[in-house]
C-alpha positions as CSV (number, residue, x, y, z in Angstrom):
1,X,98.2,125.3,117.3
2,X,96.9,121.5,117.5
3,X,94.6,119.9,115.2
4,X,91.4,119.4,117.1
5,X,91.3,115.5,118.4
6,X,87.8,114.5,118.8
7,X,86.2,113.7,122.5
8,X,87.0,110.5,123.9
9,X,83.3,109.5,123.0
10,X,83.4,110.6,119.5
11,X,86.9,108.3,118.6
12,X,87.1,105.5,116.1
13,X,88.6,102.9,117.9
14,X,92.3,102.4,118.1
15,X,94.4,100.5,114.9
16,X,97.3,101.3,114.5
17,X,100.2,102.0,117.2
18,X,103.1,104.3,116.4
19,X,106.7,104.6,118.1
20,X,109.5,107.0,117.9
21,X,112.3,104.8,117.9
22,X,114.8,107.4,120.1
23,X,114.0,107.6,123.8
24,X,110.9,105.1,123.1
25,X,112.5,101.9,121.8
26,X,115.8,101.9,122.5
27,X,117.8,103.9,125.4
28,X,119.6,106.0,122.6
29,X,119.7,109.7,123.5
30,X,121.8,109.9,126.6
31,X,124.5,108.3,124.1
32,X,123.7,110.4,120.8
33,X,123.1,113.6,123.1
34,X,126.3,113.3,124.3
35,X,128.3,112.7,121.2
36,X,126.4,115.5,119.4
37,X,127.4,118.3,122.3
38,X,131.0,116.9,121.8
39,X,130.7,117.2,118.0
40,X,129.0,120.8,118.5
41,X,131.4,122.3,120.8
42,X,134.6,120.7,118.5
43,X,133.5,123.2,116.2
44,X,133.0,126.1,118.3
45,X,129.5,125.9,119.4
46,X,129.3,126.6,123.6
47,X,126.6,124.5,124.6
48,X,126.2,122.1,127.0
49,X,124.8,118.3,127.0
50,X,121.4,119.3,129.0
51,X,121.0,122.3,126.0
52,X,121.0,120.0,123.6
53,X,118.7,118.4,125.4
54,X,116.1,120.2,125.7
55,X,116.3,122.2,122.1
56,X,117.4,119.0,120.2
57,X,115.8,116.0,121.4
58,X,113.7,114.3,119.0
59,X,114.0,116.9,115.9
60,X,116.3,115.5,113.1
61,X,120.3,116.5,112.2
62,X,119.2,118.8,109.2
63,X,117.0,120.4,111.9
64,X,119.8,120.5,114.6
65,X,122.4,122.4,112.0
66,X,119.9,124.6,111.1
67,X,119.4,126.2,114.3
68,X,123.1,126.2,115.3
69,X,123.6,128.4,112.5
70,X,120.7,130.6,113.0
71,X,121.1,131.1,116.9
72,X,125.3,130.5,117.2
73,X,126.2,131.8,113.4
74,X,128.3,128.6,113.0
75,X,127.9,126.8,110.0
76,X,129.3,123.6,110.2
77,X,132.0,122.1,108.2
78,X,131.6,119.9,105.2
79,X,131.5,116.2,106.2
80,X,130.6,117.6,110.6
81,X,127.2,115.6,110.1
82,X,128.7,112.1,109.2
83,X,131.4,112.6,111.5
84,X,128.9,112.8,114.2
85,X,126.9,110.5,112.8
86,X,129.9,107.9,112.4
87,X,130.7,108.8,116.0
88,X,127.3,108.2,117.2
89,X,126.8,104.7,115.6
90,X,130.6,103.7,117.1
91,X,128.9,104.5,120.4
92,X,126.0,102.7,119.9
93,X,128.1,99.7,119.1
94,X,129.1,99.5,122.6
95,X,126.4,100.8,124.5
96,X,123.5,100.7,123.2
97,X,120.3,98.6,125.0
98,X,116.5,98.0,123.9
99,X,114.4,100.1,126.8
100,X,113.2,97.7,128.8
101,X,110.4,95.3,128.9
102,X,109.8,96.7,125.3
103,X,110.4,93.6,123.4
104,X,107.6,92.1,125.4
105,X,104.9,94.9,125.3
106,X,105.3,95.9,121.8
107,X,104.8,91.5,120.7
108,X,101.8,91.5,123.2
109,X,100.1,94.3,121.7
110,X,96.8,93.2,119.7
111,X,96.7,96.3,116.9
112,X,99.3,97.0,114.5
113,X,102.3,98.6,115.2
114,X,105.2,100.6,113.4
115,X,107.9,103.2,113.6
116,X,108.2,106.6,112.9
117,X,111.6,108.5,113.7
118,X,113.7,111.5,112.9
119,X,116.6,109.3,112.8
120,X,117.8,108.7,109.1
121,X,117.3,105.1,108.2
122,X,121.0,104.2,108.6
123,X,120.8,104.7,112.1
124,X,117.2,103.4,112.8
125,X,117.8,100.2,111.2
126,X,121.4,100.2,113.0
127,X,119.6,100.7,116.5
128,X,116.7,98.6,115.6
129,X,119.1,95.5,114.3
130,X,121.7,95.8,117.6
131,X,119.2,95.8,120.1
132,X,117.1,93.0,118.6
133,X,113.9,94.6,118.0
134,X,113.7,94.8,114.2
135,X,111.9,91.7,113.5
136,X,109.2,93.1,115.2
137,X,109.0,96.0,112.8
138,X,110.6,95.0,109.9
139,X,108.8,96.7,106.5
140,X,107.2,99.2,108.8
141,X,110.0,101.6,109.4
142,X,109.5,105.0,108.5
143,X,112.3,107.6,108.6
144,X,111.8,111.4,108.5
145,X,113.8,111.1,105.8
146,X,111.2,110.0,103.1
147,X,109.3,113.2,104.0
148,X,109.8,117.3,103.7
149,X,109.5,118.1,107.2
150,X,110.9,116.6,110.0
151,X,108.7,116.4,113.7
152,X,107.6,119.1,114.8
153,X,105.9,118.8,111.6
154,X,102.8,116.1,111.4
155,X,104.3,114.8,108.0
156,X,106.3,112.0,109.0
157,X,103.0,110.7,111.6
158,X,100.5,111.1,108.6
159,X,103.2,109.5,105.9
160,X,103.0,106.3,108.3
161,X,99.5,106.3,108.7
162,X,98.6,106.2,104.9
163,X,101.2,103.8,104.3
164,X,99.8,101.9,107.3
165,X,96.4,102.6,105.6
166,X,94.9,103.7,108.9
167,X,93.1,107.4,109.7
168,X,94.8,109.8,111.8
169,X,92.2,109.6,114.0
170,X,92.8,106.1,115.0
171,X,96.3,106.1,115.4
172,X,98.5,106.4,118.8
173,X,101.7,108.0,118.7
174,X,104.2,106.8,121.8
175,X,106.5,109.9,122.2
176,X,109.4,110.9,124.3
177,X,110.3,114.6,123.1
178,X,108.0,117.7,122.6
179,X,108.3,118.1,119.3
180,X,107.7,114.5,118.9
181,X,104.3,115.5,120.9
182,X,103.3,118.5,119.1
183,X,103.8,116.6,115.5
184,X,101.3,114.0,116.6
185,X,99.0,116.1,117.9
186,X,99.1,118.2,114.7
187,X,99.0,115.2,113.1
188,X,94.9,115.1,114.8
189,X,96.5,111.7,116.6
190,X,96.4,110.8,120.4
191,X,99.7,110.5,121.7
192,X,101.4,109.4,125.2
193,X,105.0,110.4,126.9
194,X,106.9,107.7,127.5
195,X,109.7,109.3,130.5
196,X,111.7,105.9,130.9
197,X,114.7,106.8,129.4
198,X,118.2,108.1,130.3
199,X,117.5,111.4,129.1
200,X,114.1,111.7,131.5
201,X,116.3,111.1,134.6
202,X,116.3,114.5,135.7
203,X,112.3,114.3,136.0
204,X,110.4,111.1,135.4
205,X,107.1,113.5,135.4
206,X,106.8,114.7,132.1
207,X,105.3,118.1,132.4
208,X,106.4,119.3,129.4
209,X,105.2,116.4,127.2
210,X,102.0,117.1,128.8
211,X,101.6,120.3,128.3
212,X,102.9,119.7,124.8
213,X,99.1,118.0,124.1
214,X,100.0,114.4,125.5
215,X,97.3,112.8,127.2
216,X,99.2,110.4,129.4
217,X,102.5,110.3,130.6
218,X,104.1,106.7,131.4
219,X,107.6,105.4,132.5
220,X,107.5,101.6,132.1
221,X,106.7,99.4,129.3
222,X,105.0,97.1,131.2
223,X,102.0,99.4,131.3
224,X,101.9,100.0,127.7
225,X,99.0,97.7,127.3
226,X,96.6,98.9,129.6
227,X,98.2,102.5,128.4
228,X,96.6,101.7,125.0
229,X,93.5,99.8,126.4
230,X,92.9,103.4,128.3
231,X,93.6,105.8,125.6
């Protein structure tokens, strides 16, 4: 169950913007979704790259191994998540792009901005520092792992807004992934799906992120300020 989010009438006004980094700032998970179903299925674990997918997408590696244990009753080997960690940031090396037009959307914007991401802060800073976009979030980079629960959980949304020193209530969350969604919404934040990357090419629309509790759904980062003008 969500937190309650006040009517649109009854909202503070908007201070504080919030990103996932995967999916949302950089084009990552068609890359890291792909190395992690190779990583899985080394070890014995049938499942495919759309699987991981939809289970996996936006919930953190500690998260991830739990499941594959409960569900396939493979524990992984000592050292697995490095290895796929190591593998992933290779891959990244290569491939890895900003989304685009995010550069530009996220300097235009007039509120406050930060980061909030199940990645660890290895990788974050990694993605954030290839693609260029760090400066524009450098000392406001929070990592799931500086808190007990990764997203679904609200604690890694409500860690960056009292950091951020800014109410729930006034924050937006920009999400790609249902649990991303559901952790801002229990977080009693508004949040928006953002559908432009790789992994959204099989369906731009979104439903799920909307029926997860987002209140938009956009594809482009050239809308994002009228998305937060709107919201």
């Amino acid at each position: 169950m969500h937190t309650e989010i006040p009517e649109a009438d009854h909202r503070p006004p908007l201070e504080l913007v919030i990103f996932d980094c995967d999916g949302v700032l950089v084009d990552s998970e068609p890359i890291s979704l792909a190395r992690l179903t190779a990583g899985l299925n080394r070890i014995g674990v049938a499942i495919d790259v759309e699987t991981v997918r939809a289970r996996f997408a936006g919930t953190s590696m500690v998260s991830i191994m739990g499941h594959i244990a409960a569900d396939y009753g493979i524990v992984a080997p000592e050292g697995f998540v490095d290895a796929v960690k190591a593998d992933t940031l290779r891959a990244f090396d290569a491939d890895l792009k900003a989304m685009a037009g995010i550069a530009e959307a996220a300097a235009a914007l007039t509120l406050p901005s930060c980061v909030a991401s199940s990645s660890d802060p290895v990788r974050l800073r990694h993605s954030l520092g290839l693609t260029g976009l760090l400066p524009l979030f450098e000392g406001r980079i929070f990592s799931s792992a500086l808190v007990a629960r990764g997203k679904p959980a609200p604690d890694l949304f409500l860690h960056a807004a009292r950091v951020m020193e800014v109410a729930p209530e006034a924050c937006l969350v920009i999400e790609d992934s249902v649990p991303g969604v559901v952790a801002a919404r229990a977080a009693g934040m508004r949040v928006v799906g953002f559908t432009g990357g790789g992994h959204w090419a099989h369906d731009r629309s979104g439903g799920d992120l909307r029926a997860a509790g987002a209140v938009q759904v956009y594809g482009d980062h050239r809308r994002l300020g009228a998305i937060v003008a709107e919201v």
